[in-house]
C-alpha positions in Angstrom: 0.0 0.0 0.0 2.5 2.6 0.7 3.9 2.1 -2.7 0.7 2.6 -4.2 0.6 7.1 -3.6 3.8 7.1 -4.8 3.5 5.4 -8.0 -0.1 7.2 -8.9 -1.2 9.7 -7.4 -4.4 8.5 -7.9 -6.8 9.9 -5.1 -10.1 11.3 -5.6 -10.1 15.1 -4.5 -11.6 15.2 -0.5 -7.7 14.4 0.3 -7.3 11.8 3.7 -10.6 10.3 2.8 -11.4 6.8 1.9 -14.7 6.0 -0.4 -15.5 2.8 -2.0 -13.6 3.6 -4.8 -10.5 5.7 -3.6 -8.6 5.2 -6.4 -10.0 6.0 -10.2 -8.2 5.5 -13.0 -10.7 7.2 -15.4 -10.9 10.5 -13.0 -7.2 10.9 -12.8 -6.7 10.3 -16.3 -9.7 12.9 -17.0 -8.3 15.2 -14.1 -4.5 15.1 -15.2 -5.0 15.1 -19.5 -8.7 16.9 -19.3 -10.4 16.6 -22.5 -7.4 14.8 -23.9 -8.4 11.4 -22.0 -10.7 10.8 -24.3 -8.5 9.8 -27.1 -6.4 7.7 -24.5 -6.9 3.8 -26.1 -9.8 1.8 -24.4 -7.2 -1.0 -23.9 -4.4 1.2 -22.4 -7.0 2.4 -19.6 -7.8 -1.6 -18.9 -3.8 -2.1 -18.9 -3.4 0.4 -16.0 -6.8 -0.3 -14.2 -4.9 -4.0 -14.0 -1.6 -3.2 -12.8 -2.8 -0.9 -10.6 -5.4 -3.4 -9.1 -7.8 -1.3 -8.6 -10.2 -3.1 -7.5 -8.5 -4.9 -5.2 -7.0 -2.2 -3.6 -10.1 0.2 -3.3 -11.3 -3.2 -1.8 -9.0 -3.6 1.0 -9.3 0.7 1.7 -12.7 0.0 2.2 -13.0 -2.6 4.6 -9.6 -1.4 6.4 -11.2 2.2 6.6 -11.9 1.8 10.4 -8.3 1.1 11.5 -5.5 4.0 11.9 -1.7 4.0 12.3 0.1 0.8 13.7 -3.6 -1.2 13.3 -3.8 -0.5 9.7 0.0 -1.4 8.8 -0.9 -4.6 11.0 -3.8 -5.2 8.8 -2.0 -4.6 5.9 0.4 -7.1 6.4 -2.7 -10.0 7.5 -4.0 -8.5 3.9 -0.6 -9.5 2.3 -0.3 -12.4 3.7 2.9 -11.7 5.1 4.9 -14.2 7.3 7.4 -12.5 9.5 10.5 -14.3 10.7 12.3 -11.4 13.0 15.8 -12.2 13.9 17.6 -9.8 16.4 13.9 -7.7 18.1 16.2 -8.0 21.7 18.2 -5.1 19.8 15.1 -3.4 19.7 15.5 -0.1 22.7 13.2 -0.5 25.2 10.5 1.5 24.8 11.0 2.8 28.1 14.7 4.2 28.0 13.6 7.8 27.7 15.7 7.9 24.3 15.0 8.5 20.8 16.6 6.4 17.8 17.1 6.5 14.0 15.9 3.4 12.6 17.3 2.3 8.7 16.8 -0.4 6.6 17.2 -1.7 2.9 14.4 -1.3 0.4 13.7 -4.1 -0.9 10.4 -4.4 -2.5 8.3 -0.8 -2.1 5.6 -1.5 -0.3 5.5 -4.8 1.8 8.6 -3.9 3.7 7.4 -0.5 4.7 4.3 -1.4 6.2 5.8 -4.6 8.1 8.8 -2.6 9.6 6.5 0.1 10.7 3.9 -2.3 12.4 6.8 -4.1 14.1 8.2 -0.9 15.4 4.6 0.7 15.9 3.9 -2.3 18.1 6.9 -2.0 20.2 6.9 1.4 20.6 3.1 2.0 20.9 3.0 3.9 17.4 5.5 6.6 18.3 7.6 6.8 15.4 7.0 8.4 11.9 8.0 7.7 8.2 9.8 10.4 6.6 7.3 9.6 3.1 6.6 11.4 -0.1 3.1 13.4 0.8 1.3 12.1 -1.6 1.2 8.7 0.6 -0.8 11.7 3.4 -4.2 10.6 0.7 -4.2 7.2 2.8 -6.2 7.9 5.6 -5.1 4.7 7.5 -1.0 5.6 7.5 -1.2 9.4 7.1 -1.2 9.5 11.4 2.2 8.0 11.7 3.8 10.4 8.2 5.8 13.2 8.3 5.1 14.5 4.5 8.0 15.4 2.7 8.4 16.6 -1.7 11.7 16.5 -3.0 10.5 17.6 -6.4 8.9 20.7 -7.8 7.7 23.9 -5.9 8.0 21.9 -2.5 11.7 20.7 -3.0 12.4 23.8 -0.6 10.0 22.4 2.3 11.9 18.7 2.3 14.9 20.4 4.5 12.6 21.9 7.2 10.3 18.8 6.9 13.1 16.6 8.5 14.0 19.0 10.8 10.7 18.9 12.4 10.8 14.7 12.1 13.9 14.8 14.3 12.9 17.9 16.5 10.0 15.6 17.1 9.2 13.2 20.0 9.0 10.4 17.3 11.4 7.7 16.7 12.6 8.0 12.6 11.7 5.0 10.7 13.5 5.7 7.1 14.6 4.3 3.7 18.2 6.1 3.0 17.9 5.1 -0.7 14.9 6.6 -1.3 13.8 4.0 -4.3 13.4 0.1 -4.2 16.6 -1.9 -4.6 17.7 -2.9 -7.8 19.8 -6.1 -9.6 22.9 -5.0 -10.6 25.6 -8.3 -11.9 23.4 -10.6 -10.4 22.9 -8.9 -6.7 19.9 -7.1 -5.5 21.3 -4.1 -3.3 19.9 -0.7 -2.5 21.3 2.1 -4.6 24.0 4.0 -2.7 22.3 5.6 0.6 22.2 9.5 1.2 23.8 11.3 4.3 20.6 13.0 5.5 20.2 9.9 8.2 23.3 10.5 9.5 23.8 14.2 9.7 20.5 14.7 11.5 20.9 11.4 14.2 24.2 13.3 15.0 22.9 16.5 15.0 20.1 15.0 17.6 21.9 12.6 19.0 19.9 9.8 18.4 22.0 6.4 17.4 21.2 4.9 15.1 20.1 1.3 14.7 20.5 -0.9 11.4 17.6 -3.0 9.7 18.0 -5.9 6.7 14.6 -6.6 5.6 14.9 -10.4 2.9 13.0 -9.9 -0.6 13.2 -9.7 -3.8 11.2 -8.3 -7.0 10.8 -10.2 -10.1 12.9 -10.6 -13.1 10.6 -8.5 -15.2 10.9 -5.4 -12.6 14.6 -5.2 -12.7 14.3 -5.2 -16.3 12.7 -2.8 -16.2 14.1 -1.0 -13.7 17.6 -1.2 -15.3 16.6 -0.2 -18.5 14.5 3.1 -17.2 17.5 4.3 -15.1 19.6 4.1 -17.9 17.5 5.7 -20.5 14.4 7.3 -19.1 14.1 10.4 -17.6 11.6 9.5 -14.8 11.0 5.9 -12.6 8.8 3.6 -15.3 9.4 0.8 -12.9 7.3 2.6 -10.3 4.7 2.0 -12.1 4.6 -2.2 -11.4 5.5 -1.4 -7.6 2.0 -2.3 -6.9 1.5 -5.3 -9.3 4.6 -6.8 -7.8 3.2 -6.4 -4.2 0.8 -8.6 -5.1 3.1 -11.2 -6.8 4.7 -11.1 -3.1 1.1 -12.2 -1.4 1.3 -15.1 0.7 5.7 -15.0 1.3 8.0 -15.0 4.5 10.2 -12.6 4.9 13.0 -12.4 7.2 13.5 -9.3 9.3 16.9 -8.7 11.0 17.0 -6.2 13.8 21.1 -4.9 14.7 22.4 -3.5 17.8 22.0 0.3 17.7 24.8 1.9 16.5 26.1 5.0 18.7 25.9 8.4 17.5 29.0 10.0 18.7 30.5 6.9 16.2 30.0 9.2 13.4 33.0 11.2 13.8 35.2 13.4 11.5 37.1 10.7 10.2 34.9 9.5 7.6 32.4 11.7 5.7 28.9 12.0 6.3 28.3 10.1 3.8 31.1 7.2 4.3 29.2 7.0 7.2 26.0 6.7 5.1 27.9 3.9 3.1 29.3 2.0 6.2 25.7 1.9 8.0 24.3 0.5 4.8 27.2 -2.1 4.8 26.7 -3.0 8.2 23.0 -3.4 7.5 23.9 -6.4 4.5 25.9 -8.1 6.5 23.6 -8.7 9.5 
C-alpha cells in the first residue's frame, strides 16, 4: 500500500478520505490530461486499471477504513499475507529508556517492507515513530497519522529540508529508507542504490544512534528489467509504475526481518564523511 501514492497519485479530491472507490483511474486520467483522456486507447485504460489493481486495492481501503496507524499497517500485512520471521527484536530499545533512535533499513520491495517494519516498530513502541514519506502517501487515511510528508521535487523541493528537521525535533522515533527508491539487480545482486547522508547528519545533530535494519525480498525478473533499463535511458521511474503489481506477486511469502544493535551516535566522527558514514551503515545493514 504505501507504494501505491507514490506510483499514482491516484486519489479522488476530498484528500485523507477513503470512499469505496478511492482510487480512479478514469478520474485521474480525465483530471490530469482533461479533455485529452478521451482519445487515451480503451485498452491502455484496462492495462493500467490491472496493474494498478484497482479493484483490489479500493477493496481492502474499504473494509480497512476503520483502523489508523500501527492497526492499519498490521492489517495490511494480514491483507498481504505476510509471514514474519524477526531475527535480532532484543536489539530493539526499550520503549521505556527515555531515548529516541534512527531506525534504517534496505528497500527491498516498495511497499511490503514499509508497512511490516512500521507495524513491528509501531507495536513496540506504541506507534511513536514516523515515516519520513513522499506526501502524496498523506491521501491514505489509514498511514497518514504516523507520516511526516515530505516533496523532494517541484515547488515543494524547498519544504523537504525543514520537513526533516521537524521529524527529528519531534518526539517520534525515525523510521527511514536512505535510498529513497526500491533496490535494484545489478551483476546478479539485489542491493539498495548507494544511501544518502541526511540519516546521519541529522541522528548526529540529535543525538539519536542509530540502529540498522536488513529486511529479505526480492522483486521479479521482469521489474529489474525494467528498472535497469529506465534508469539508464528514461528520464523518470517507469518501474514505479509495477510497484504495486509486484506487491501482489509477493502475497502469501515469508520474509525475514533482521534487527542490529543500535549503532552509537557519537561513532559518526570526522574521520569518515557523512556520507562514508552513510555507506558504512548500509554495509553494516547487509551483512547482519
Amino acid at each position: 500500500m504505501l507504494t501505491f501514492a507514490r506510483c499514482y497519485g491516484i486519489f479522488e479530491r476530498d484528500m485523507g478520505q477513503t470512499s469505496e472507490k478511492t482510487i480512479d483511474i478514469d478520474s485521474i486520467l480525465k483530471n490530469k490530461m482533461g479533455s485529452k483522456a478521451k482519445w487515451i486507447p480503451g485498452f491502455l485504460v484496462s492495462w493500467l486499471k490491472r496493474i494498478a489493481h484497482q479493484d483490489e486495492v479500493n477493496k481492502f481501503l474499504w473494509e480497512s477504513r476503520e483502523k489508523v496507524g500501527t492497526e492499519w499497517l498490521e492489517e495490511c500485512v494480514r491483507y498481504l499475507q505476510m509471514t514474519l520471521v524477526v531475527k535480532g527484536k532484543e536489539n530493539l530499545p526499550a520503549p521505556d529508556d527515555g531515548r529516541l533512535y534512527t531506525f534504517v533499513s534496505n528497500h527491498p520491495l516498495g511497499g511490503e517492507d514499509g508497512v511490516a517494519l512500521g507495524a513491528i516498530i509501531g507495536r513496540h513502541y506504541d506507534s511513536r515513530f514516523r515515516y519520513l514519506v513522499n506526501d502524496l502517501l498523506m491521501n491514505l487515511p489509514g498511514l497518514a497519522p504516523l507520516c511526516i510528508p515530505i516533496n523532494k521535487t517541484g515547488k515543494q523541493s524547498r519544504n523537504f529540508p525543514a520537513m526533516v528537521k521537524a521529524g527529528f525535533e519531534s518526539n517520534y522515533h525515525m523510521l527511514m529508507y536512505p535510498a529513497g527508491i526500491c533496490s535494484r539487480k545489478k551483476n546478479g545482486v539485489i542491493r539498495d542504490i548507494p544511501w544518502s547522508k541526511t540519516f546521519v547528519v541529522k541522528s548526529v545533530e540529535y543525538q539519536r544512534d542509530i540502529v540498522p535494519i536488513h529486511f529479505s525480498g526480492q522483486n521479479s525478473k521482469f521489474f529489474y528489467r525494467l528498472a535497469n533499463f529506465s534508469d539508464r535511458f528514461l528520464p523518470f521511474n517507469l518501474a514505479m509504475l509495477f510497484l504495486v503489481d509486484e506487491m501482489y506477486k509477493n502475497v502469501g511469502k515469508t520474509f525475514e526481518v533482521k534487527i542490529g544493535k543500535p549503532i552509537p551516535w557519537q561513532t559518526f566522527d570526522k574521520s569518515k564523511t557523512p556520507l562514508e558514514w552513510a555507506r558504512f551503515v548500509q554495509d553494516q545493514v547487509y551483512s547482519l
